[in-house]
C-alpha positions in Angstrom: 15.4 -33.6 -26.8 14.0 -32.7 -30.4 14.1 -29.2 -31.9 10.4 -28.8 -31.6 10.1 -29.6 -27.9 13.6 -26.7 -26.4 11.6 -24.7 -29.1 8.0 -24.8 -27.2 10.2 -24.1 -24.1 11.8 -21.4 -25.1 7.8 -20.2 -25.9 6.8 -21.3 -22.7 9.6 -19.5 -20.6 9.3 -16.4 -22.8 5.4 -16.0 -22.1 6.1 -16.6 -18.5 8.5 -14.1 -18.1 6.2 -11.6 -20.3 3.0 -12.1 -17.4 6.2 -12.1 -14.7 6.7 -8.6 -16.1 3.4 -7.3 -16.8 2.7 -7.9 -13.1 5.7 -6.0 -11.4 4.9 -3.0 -14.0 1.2 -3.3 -12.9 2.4 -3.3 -9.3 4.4 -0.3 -9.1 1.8 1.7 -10.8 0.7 4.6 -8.0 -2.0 5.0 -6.2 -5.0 7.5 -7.0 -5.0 10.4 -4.4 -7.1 10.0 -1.8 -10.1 13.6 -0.9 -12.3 14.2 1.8 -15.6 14.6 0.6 -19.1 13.9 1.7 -21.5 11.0 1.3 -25.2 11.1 2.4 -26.6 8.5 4.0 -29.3 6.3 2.0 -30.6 3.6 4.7 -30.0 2.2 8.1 -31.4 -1.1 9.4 -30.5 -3.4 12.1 -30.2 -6.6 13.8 -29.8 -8.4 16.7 -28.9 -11.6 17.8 -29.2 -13.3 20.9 -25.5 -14.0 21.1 -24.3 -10.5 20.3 -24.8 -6.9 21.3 -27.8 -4.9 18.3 -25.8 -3.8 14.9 -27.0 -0.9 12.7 -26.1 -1.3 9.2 -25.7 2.4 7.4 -25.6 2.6 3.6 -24.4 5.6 1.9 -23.9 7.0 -1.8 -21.7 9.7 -2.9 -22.4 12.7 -5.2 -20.8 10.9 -8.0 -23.0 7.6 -7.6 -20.4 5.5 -5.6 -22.5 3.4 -2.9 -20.8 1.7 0.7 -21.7 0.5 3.8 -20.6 0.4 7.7 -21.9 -1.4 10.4 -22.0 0.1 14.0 -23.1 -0.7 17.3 -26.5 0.9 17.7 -25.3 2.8 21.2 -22.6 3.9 18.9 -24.8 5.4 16.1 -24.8 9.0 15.6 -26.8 10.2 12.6 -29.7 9.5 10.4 -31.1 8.7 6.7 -30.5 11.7 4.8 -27.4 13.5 6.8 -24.2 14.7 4.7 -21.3 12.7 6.7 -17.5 13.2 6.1 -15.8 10.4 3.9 -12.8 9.5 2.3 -12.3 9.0 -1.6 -9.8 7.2 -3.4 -10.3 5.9 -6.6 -13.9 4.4 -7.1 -13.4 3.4 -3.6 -15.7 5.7 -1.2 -15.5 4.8 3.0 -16.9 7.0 6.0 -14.5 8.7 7.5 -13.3 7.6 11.3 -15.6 10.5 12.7 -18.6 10.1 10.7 -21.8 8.8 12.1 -20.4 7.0 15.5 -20.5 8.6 18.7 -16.5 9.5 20.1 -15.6 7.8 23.6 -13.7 9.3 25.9 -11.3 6.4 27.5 
């Protein structure tokens, strides 16, 4: 083996281990905080299929501009375009909370 090619190895194995350790420092890096906040809700449309039960699609921004969207059984649907509906925040990341706009069932 020539000088040139356990030198391009050594390269190689270094840069390796460099993107080896970027990733485990990237990795442990915490999570932001989750918040309860509220979203209101933008638009609702739906669909049905023959081969499934009607879906209601609900879209929903976030005082800060963050947009989402659940889908929901239509018996299940509990609220309308324009209502303030709990959610949960973490990061850039915005989802309804469990409670928000579905009907609760008793078992």
């Amino acid at each position: 083996m020539t000088l040139r090619r356990v030198a391009l190895s050594v390269v190689a194995l270094a840069l390796i281990g460099g993107v080896i350790f970027a990733l485990m420092f990237i990795v442990r890096l915490p999570l932001q905080p989750e918040y309860r906040t509220h979203v209101i809700v933008t638009s609702i449309s739906y669909s049905s299929s023959k081969y499934s039960p009607p879906v209601a699609y609900i879209r929903f921004r976030s005082e800060g501009g963050l947009e989402g969207d659940i889908s929901t059984p239509v018996p299940n649907l509990n609220c309308r375009v324009g209502d303030a509906v709990p959610a949960i925040q973490q990061g850039v990341t915005v989802e309804l909370a469990p409670e928000a706009c579905r009907k609760m069932s008793l078992p």
